[in-house]
C-alpha positions in Angstrom: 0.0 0.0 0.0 2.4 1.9 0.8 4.7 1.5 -2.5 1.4 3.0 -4.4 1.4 6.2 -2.3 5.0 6.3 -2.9 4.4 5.9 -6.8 1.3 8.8 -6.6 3.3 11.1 -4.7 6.4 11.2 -7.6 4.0 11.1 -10.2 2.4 14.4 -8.7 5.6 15.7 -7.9 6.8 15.0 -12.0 4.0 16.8 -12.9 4.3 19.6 -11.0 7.7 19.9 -11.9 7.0 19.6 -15.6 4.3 22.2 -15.3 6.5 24.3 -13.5 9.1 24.6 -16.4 6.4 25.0 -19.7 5.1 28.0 -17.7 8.8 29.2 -16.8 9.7 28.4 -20.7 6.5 29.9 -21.8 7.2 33.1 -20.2 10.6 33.1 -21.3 9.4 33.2 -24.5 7.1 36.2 -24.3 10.1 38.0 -22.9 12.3 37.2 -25.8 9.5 38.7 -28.6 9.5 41.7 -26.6 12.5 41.8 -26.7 13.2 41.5 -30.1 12.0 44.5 -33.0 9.7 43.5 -35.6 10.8 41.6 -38.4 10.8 43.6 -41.5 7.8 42.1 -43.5 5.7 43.2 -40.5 7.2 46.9 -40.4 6.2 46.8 -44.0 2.9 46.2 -43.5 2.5 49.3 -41.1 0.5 48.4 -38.4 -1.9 51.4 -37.1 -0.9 52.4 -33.6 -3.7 50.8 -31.8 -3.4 47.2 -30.5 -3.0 44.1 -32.5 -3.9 40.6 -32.9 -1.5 38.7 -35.4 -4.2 35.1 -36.2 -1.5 32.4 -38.0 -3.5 29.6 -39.5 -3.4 27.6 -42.7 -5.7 26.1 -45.1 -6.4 22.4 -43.9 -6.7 24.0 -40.0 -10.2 22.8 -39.4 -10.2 24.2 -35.6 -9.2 27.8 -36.9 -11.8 28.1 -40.0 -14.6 27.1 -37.2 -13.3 28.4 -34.2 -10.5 30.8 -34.1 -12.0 32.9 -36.9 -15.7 33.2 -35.8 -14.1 34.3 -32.5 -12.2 36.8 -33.9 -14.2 38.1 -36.4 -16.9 39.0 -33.3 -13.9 39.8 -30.9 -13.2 42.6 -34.5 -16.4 43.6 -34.9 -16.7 44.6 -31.1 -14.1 46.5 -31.3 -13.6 47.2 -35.0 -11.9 51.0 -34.5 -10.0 50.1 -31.6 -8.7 46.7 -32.7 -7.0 45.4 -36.1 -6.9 41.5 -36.6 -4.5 40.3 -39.3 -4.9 36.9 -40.7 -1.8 35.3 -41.6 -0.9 32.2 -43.3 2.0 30.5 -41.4 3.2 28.8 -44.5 3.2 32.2 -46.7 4.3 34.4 -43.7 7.3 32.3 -42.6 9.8 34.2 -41.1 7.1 36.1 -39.5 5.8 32.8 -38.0 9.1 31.4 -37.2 9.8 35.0 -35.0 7.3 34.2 -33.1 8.1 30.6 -32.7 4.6 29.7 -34.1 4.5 25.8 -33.6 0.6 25.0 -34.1 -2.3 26.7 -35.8 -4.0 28.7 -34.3 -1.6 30.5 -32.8 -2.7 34.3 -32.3 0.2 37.1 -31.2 -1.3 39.9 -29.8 0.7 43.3 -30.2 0.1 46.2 -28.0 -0.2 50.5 -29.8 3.3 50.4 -29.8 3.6 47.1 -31.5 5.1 45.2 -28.9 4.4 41.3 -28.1 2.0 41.1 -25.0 0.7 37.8 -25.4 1.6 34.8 -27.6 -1.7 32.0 -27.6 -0.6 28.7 -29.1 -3.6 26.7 -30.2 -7.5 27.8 -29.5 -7.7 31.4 -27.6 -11.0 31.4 -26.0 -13.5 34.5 -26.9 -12.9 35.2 -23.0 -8.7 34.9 -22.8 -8.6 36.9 -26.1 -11.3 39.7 -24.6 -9.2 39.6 -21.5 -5.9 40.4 -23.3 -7.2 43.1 -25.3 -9.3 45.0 -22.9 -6.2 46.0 -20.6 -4.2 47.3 -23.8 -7.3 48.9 -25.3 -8.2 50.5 -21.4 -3.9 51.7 -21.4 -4.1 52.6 -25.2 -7.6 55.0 -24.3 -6.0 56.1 -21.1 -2.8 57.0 -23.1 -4.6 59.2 -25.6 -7.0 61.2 -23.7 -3.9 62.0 -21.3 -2.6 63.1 -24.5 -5.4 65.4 -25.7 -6.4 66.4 -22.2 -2.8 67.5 -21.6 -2.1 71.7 -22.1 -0.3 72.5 -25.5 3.2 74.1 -25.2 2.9 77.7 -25.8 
């Protein structure tokens, strides 16, 4: 009996420990994008300076044309003039998916007004996790601009 408690406990213990270092490697990560500038092909594409969301997917992803998009396409039209969602193809947009260490579709990046990396999703983003991320940068990036307008003009 007691070799089975023994066996339980290490098994908890591994999986603690394993849990433990994909959220230390997954944070790691995020650091390193935000880090790093913008690949070119993304300058390029001049983002507007409001936040982001970056959606990789490819053609035979079944989970992101039934999913993903319907989610994002009500997250956009929520917030259409406060959010821009760009659809990427992970095979077309290479180097852009390999910047952001895209390893599964869907994989959604989202950028905050200054373009810079404040969440990487792999796989499904809920409606709710997506919402989530987006309302602090959209409640900074309002916050930001009325302190902005509000604030006196130089002489």
């Amino acid at each position: 009996m007691i070799e089975r408690f023994l066996i339980l406990a290490a098994f908890i213990i591994v999986a603690i420990v394993a849990l433990q270092v994909w959220r230390w490697w997954l944070h790691r990560r995020l650091a390193l994008a935000q880090a790093r500038e913008l690949p070119q092909p993304l300058r390029d594409q001049r983002l507007p300076a409001k936040p982001v969301v970056l959606y990789f997917t490819t053609p035979t992803c079944t989970q992101c044309r039934y999913q993903q998009t319907p989610i994002l396409q009500e997250l956009g039209a929520g917030w259409q003039d406060r959010v821009d969602v760009r659809k990427l193809d992970a095979h077309e947009h290479d180097e852009l998916a390999q910047h952001f260490g895209v390893m599964t579709s869907p994989t959604t990046i989202v950028l905050d007004c200054e373009q810079r990396v404040t969440a990487i999703n792999h796989g499904l983003a809920s409606k709710e996790k997506l919402a989530g991320q987006l309302a602090a940068l959209i409640d900074r990036h309002d916050a930001a601009l009325c302190s902005h307008h509000l604030a006196p003009q130089p002489a």
